[in-house]
N, C-alpha and C positions, 0 to 999 in steps of 0.2 A: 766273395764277400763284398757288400754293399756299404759305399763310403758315406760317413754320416756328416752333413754341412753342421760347423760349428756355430752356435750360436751365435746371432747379432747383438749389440754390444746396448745396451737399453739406452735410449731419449734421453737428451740432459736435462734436467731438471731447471723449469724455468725461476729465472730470477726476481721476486718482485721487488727491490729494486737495484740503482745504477752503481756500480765503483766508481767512487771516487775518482778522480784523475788524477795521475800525478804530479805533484806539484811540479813547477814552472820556478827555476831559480830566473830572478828578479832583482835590478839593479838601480840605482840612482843616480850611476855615475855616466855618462855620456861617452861613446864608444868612440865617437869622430872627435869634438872639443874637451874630453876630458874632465869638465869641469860638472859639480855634483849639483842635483838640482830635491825637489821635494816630488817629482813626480815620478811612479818607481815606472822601470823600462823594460822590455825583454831582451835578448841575448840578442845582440848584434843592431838591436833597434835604436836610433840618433832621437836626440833630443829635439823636442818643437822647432827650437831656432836653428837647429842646422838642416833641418828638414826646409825649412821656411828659407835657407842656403841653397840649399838643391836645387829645389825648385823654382829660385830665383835664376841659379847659374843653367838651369836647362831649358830658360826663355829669356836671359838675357844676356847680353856681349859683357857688360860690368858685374862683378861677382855683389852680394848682400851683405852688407858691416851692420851687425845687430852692436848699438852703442849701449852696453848693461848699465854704463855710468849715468848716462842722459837720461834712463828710464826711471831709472833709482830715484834719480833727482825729482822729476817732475811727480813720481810718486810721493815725494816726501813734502811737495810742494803742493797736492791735493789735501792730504796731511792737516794740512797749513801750522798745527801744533811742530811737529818733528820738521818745520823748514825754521821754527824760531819766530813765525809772528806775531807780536803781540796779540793780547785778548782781546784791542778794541777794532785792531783790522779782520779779527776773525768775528765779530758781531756783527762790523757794518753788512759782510754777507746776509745776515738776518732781517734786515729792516724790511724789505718788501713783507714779511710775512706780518712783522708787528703792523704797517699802513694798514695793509688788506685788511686785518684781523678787528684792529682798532675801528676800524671806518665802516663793516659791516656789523658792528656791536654797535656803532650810533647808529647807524640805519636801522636795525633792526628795533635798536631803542624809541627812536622817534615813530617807529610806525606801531608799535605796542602802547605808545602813550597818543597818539592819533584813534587808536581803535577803542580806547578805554571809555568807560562811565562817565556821562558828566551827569554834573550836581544841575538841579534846576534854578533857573534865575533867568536873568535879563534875554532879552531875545539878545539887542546887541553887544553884550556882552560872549555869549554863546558863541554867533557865528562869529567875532570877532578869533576866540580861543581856536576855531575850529580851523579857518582861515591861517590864521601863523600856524599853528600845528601841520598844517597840509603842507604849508611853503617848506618848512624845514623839513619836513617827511623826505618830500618830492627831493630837495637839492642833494640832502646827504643820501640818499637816493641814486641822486644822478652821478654825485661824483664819487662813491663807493664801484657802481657797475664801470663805471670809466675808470676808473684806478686798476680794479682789478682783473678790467681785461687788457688792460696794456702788458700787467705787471706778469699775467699767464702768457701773451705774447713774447715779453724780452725774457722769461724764465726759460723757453725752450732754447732761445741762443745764449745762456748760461751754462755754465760748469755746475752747478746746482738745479738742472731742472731733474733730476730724477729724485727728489726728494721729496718725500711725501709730504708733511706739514707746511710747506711753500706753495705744494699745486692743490692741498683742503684749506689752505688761508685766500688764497684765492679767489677759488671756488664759490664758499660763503660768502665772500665780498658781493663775487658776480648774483650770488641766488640773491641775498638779501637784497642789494642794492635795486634788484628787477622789479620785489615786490614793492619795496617801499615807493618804485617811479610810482610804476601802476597806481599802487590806491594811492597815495598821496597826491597822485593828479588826478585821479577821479574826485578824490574830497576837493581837492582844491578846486576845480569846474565845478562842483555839483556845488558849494556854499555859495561861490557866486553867482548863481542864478537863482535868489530867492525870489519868489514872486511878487515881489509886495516895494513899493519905493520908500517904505519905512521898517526903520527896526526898533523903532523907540516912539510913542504915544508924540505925534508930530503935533505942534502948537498950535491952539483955537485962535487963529483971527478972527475980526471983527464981523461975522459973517451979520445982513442983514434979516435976519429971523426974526420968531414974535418970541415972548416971553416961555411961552410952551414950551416951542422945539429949541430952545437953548437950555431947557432944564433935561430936554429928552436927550440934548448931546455932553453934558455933562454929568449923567448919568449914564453914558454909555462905558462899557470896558472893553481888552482883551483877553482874553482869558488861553493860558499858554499850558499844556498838558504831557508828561512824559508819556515813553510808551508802557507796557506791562512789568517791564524791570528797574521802571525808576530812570531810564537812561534819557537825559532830554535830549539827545541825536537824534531823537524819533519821536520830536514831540508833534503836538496835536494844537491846530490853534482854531482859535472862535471867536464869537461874542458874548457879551451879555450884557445885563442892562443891571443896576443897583435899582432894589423895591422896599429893602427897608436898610434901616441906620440907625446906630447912636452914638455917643461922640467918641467910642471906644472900637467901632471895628461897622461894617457894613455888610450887606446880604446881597446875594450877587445869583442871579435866576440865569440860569444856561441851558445847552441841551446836555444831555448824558453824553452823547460819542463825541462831546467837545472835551470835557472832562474827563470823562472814562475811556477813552478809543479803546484799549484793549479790550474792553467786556462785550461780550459775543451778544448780536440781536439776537432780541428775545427774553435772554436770560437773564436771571433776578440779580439786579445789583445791592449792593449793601454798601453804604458811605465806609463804613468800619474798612473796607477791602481795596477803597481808594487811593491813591498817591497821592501828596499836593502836589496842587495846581498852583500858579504862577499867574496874578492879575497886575494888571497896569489900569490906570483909573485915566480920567481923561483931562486932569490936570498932572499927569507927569511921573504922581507917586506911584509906585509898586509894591508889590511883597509877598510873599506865602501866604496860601490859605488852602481852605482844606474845606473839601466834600463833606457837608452837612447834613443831609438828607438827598435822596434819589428816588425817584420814584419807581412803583411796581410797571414791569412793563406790559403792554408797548411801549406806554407812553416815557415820550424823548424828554424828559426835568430833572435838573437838580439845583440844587440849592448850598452857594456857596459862602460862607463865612471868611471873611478878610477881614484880621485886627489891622486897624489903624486909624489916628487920630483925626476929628475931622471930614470924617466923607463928605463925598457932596449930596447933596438932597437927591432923593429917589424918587422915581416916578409913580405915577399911582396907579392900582392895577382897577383896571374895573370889573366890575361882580362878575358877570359874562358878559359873553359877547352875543346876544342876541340882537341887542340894537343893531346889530351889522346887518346892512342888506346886501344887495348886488346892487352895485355901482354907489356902494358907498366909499369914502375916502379914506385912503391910508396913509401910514409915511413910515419906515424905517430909514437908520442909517446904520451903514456899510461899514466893513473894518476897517478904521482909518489907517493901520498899518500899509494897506493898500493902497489908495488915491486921496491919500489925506480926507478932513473935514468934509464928508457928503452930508446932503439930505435929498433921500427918492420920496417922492409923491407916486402916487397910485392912485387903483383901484378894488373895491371885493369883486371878484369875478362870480364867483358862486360855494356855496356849501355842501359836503359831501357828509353825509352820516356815515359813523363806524362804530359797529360792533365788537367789540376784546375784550379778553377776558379780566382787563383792569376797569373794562367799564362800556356803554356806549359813548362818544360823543361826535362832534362835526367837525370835519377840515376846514381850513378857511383857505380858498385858493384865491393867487391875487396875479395882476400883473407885476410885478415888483421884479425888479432881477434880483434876486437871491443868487451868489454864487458861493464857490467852495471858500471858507473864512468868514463870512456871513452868520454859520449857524451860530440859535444861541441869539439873534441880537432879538432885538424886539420891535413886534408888528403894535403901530398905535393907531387910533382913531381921532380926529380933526379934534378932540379935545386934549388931544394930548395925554389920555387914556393909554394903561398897556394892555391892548385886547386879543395878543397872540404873540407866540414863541417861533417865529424861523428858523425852522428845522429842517426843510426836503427841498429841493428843484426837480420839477418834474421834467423831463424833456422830450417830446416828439419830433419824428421828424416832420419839416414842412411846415410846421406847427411852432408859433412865440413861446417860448419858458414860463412857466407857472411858477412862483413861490410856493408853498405848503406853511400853511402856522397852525402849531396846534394852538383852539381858543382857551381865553383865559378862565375857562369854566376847566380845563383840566389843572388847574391850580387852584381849586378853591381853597384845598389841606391851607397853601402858602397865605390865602386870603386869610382866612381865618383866623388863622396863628399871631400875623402881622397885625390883626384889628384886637386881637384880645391880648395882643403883647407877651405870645411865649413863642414867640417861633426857636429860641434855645432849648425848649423842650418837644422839637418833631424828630423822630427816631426811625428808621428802617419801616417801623409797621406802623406809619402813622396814614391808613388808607385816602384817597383822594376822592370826592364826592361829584360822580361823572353830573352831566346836564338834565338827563335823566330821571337819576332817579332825588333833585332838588325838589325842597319844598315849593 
């Protein structure tokens, strides 16, 4: 009889997942010192400080005395409430963060009212605002970044530097104070060096001139221009010359990009789209006025209206400028903001015809130094005629500067208006009658 092997005994069935462990009884009470603490222990396992005991006694000859009294204390002394301090020694911990906090709110305040809007008015009244606003910028500035970096220095050897609203009052102290140096000393460098040894219409001495050209320098102006947003920090300055008056306000002939600088060449201006402008007259007075009429372009004209009592007499334009030859005489004068009371003499160097689409007419190129604050004044002829508008310098290298005037036949509109006595009524579309195409 053949013995039959009992069957094996089936695979255990696998488990997907783990038992539990059994729990671990756990104590709080310390097996060496006895004494119960909040951290639970295992069977036979000593508590931190007598561990911190061992491990002292098994590298040193002197055993470890944990003082629970002295910890307690100086706990209770961090506290500063539970050691009994009054409220006002537990604030003076705080002052570093009101300085800091305090001092990068002014800095940050002074460089917000540094960077703001100004209204337009006086040249020197302007740079004057602009000047103390920078000084105070720049100092609360300097001594917000110096407060607050001492105050993050002596914070790390505190009992309070880990505390966050101490090292972000800081902090902003340190940012703020950076910027306000920065721009506040760039405004402060950049206002003083304006280019001009004037900032206020400097007083006509006795100069020895003829009758003429002391009527041509008392009708001279300056004419002072914001940028596109109204803001006079970026204004635009010129000349111009007063061509008509009555005892209530005067008319004041300039170029466009003295008045308008934001309006892009080329493109069509509209008085209505204007900001005022800012004149000073050449006895002293000043005040607002406002873009009257502008011409279609190219051409560089506009025409400015200034109420006030009194103008001085204006100069007279003459019809055109044809009488001009080459090497006839000229005379402008300069922005006296810049080197006080000038008068240049010259000469017409030659004429250039142009073609555009407001019309044809001729340049007048001169020897004249025209420079940048120049445009705007006005080109005369030995009779003390206004026969041109200085509006361009041309520069080559190697080669003396040319002045550019447009002639006074691109103003015929203004002539006209002035002789039939409605120049209050020239409007955006009131066209200009090139050389051309005159009777």
């Amino acid at each position: 009889m053949t013995a039959v092997a009992p069957p094996s005994p089936p695979p255990p069935k696998k488990r997907w997942f783990r038992r539990a462990p059994a729990p671990v009884a756990t104590s709080t009470v310390c097996i060496a010192c006895g004494q119960q603490g909040q951290i639970k222990l295992l069977p036979g396992e000593p508590c931190a400080s007598c561990k911190s005991q061992q491990a002292w006694s098994a590298n040193s000859a002197e055993p470890l005395r944990i003082d629970h009294a002295t910890i307690d204390a100086a706990v209770k002394r961090r506290a500063g409430e539970a050691a009994g301090l009054p409220l006002w020694r537990r604030a003076i911990a705080w002052w570093p963060l009101v300085l800091t906090l305090g001092l990068a709110v002014l800095a940050a305040s002074e460089l917000r009212t540094l960077l703001s809007a100004r209204d337009l008015g006086p040249l020197r009244t302007l740079i004057a605002e602009l000047q103390a606003s920078a000084r105070r910028t720049t100092l609360f500035g300097l001594l917000a970044l110096i407060v607050g970096v001492v105050a993050l220095v002596r914070l790390r050897k505190h009992r309070n530097f880990r505390r966050v609203p101490l090292i972000v009052s800081h902090a902003l102290a340190i940012i703020a104070g950076a910027a306000a140096l920065v721009l506040g000393g760039l405004h402060w460098w950049g206002t003083g060096g304006f280019g001009g040894a004037y900032t206020s219409m400097p007083p006509r001495v006795a100069l020895p001139v003829s009758s003429t050209v002391d009527r041509i320098l008392a009708a001279t102006v300056v004419v002072l221009a914001p940028d596109k947003d109204g803001d006079a920090r970026g204004l635009a300055m010129g000349t111009g010359a007063i061509i008509a008056a009555d005892p209530a306000r005067a008319w004041v002939v300039t170029c466009s990009h003295v008045a308008m600088p934001y309006a892009a060449v080329g493109a069509a201006r509209h008085a209505k789209d204007a900001h005022p402008v800012w004149v000073q007259l050449s006895d002293g007075r000043e005040g607002k006025a406002r873009v009257r009429w502008a011409a279609p372009p190219p051409l560089d004209v506009v025409l400015i209206e200034l109420p006030i009592a009194d103008p001085p007499a204006p100069v007279v334009i003459a019809p055109d400028a044809a009488a001009l030859t080459e090497g006839s005489k000229v005379t402008f004068v300069p922005n006296p903001y810049r080197d006080g009371w000038l008068v240049h003499d010259g000469q017409l160097l030659r004429r250039e015809r142009h073609d555009t689409p407001a019309g044809s007419y001729e340049l007048l190129y001169t020897d004249l130094p025209v420079v940048p604050g120049d445009s705007g004044s006005g080109l005369f002829d030995a009779r003390g005629q206004l026969v041109g508008l200085n509006t361009w310098t041309r520069m080559r290298p190697g080669l003396a500067a040319e002045g550019i005037s447009l002639p006074s036949d691109t103003m015929r509109a203004l002539v006209d208006a002035i002789a039939a006595g409605r120049i209050d009524q020239l409007d955006d579309a009131t066209p200009l009658t090139p050389a051309a195409e005159r009777p």
